[in-house]
C-alpha positions, 0 to 999 in steps of 0.5 A: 500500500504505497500510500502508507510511506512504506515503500522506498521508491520515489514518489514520482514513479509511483505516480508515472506508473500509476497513471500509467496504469490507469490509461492502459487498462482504462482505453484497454476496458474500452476497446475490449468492450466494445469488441466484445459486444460486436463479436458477441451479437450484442450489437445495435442490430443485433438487438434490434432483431431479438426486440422484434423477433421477441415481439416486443416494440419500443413505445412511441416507435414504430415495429419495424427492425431499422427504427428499433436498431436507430434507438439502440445505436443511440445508447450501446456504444456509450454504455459499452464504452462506459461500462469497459471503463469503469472494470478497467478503473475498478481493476486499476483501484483493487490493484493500487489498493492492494487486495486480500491474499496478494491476489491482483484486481484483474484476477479478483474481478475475473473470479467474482464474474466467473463464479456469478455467471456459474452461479446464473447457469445454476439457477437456470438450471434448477428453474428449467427442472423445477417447473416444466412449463419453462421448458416449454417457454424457452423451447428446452425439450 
């Protein structure tokens, strides 16, 4: 904790490589989020489709795929961009902090992620085995 005093490196290091830091895995957050959501099929038209494909319309908007796809780009890229950012700032914080058991931020936010999304495929799971008309809804035979 270089905060403390209790380092012996000179303050202005501390500062390069913390800023440092901060940019690399802040633009770095950014630039995998945005991937992510283009290579996933969590995208504008993407959405758009599953929106209608679902049914379901926007209110005040016509049912149509290229108008529902014209509100989404108004608002998917931002929060990709934004979201990105703040994993990479909160990965940067966990590391400059310090976390319990010498584990690095990276590493902790990969295991919290890792094990609530074990933890959604669960509940799924015993949802789809509990209630026998779910299977019916999501077409899981």
């Amino acid at each position: 904790m270089w905060f403390l005093g209790l380092t012996s490196a000179d303050p202005l290091d501390i500062a390069i490589r913390v800023l440092i830091d901060l940019i690399f895995m802040i633009v770095g957050g950014a630039v995998f989020a945005i991937f992510w959501v283009e290579t996933t099929g969590m995208g504008p038209e993407s959405t758009a489709q599953q929106i209608q494909n679902s049914g379901m319309q926007i209110p005040g908007f016509r049912r149509n795929p290229q108008v529902i796809e014209k509100v989404m780009e108004r608002y998917i890229p931002q929060v990709t961009v934004i979201g990105g950012a703040l994993v990479g700032l909160l990965a940067v914080m966990a590391n400059m902090l310090g976390t319990i058991g010498a584990v690095s931020g990276t590493g902790l936010l990969l295991t919290v992620s890792i094990t609530y999304k074990l933890y959604e495929e669960i509940a799924e799971e015993q949802l789809m085995e509990m209630h026998p008309m779910m299977r019916n809804m999501f077409g899981s035979e």
